[in-house]
N, C-alpha and C positions, 0 to 999 in steps of 0.2 A: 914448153907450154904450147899446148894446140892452140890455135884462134880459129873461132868458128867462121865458117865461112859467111858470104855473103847469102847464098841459099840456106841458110840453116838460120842465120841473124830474122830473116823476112818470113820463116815458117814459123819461129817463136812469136815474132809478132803478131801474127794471123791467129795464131793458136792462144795467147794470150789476149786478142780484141776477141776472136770468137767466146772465149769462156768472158768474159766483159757483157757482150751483148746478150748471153743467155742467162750471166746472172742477174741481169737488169730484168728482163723479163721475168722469171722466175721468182725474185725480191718481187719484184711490185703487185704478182698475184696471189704470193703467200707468207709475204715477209721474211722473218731472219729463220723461221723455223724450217724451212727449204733444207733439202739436202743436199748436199757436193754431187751424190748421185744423181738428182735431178736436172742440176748444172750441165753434169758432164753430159747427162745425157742428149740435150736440147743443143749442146756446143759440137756432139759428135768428139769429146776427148775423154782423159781418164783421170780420175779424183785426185791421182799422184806430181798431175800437170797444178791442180787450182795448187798445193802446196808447192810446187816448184816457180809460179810466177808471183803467189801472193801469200805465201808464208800459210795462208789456214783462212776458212771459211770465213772467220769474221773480220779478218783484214778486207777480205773481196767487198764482205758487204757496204763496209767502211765506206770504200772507192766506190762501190755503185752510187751508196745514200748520197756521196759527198757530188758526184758529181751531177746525182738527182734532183736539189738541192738547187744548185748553181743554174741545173737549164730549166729551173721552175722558175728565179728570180730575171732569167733573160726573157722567158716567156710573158711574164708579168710588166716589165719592162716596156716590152714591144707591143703587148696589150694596150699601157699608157701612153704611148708614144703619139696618139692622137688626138687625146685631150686638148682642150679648150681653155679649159681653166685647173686651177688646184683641187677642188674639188671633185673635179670630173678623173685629173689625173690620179688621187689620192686611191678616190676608192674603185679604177680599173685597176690598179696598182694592189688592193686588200686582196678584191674582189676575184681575182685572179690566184693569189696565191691561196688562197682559203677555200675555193672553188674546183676547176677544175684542172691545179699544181696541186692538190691539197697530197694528193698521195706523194709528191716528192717530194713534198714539207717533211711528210709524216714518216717517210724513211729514216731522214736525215736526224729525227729527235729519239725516233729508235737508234740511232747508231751512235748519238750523246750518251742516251744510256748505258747503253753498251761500254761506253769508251771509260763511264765515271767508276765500273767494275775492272776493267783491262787499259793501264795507265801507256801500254803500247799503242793503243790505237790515237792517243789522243793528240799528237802533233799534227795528223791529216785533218779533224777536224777542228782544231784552233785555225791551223790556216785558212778550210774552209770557211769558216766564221767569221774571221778577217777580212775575206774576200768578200762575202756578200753585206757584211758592212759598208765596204768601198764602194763597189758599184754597183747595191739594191737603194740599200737605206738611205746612203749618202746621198743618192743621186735624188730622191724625195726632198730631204732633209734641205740641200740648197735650192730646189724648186721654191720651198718655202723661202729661204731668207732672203732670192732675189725679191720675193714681195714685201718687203722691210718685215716683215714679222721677228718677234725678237724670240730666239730660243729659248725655253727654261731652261738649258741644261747645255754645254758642248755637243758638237754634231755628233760627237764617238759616243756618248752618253744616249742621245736622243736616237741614233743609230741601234743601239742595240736593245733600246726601250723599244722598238718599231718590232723589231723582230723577235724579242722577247713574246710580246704579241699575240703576234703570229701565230710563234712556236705551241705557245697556253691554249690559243684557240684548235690550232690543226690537234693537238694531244688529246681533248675534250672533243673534238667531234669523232677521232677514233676510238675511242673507248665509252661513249655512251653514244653514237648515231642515231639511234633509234630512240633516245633519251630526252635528248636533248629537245628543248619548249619554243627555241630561238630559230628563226629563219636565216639564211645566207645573207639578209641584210640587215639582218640585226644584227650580227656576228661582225659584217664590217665596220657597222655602226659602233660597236665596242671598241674597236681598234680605234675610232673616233675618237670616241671620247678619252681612250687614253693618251692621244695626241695631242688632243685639249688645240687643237686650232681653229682660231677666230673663227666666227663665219665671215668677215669682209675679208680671209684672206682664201677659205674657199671659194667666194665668188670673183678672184683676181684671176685676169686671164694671164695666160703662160706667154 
């Protein structure tokens, strides 16, 4: 059995980040209907590489959306991370993903669907879902109970009520944009009310 060298180990990986970084590009100016040619082209490789590092186009996209996804909820995060009070952190925290994550939301619900057609793709996004459970929603979720407020629901439950959300809202602003009657702060606002929290526990400071 040959073993690749250490020069050929480090060219795969460049050659595999490069087709990463041009699919990300790519997806997020024209979604999944993109072509491998396009990819390859923007990566400077060849179409025969995306199936040799990622099995077929829509695995790729998988990985981009999923990890689109993840640095929308860090973004969002560190958006919050300033706040004051619950309130203030709630909706940097909406405001943020709904806003200007909203296209790496809206990858990621494209790549659900996807995945609810092709049952291969769907262990990257369970676990992606997982994850941002842990440390988007959760990380919400306990802001509120340090302030006694009492859950309706377990944090895993109320977790993925948050980004259920979300997910309804980013899907509806891309398929009707121009449609839609509601502002960006109505839209957080929604996300409100389906959190249904106090107002004395958005006026608690952090």
């Amino acid at each position: 059995m040959t073993i690749p060298s250490r020069g050929s180990r480090e060219a795969g990986k460049a050659t595999r980040q490069a087709l990463l970084c041009a699919a990300t590009e790519v997806f997020r100016e024209l979604g999944e209907t993109a072509s491998v040619a396009q990819i390859c082209r923007n990566a400077n490789t060849y179409p025969n590489q995306v199936t040799y590092y990622f099995g077929s186009k829509e695995h790729l996209f998988v990985e981009v959306a999923c990890a689109a996804v993840l640095r929308g909820g860090r973004h969002a995060e560190e958006a919050a991370s300033a706040a004051t009070t619950v309130g203030e952190y709630t909706h940097a925290l909406i405001f943020t993903l709904i806003g200007d994550q909203a296209r790496n939301v809206e990858l990621f619900t494209t790549a659900m669907s996807m995945a609810s057609r092709r049952p291969e793709l769907r262990p990257q996004i369970a676990e992606t879902l997982s994850d941002l459970h842990r440390r988007g929603a959760e990380a919400l979720m306990r802001t509120l109970v340090r302030t006694g407020w009492e859950l309706r629901a377990p944090i895993d439950v109320e977790a993925r009520a948050f980004w259920s959300a979300i997910f309804g809202l980013v899907i509806q602003q891309a398929a009707a944009s121009d449609e839609l009657d509601y502002s960006l702060e109505e839209a957080v606002a929604i996300v409100f009310t389906n959190l249904q929290i106090p107002e004395q526990v958005l006026q608690h400071a952090i």
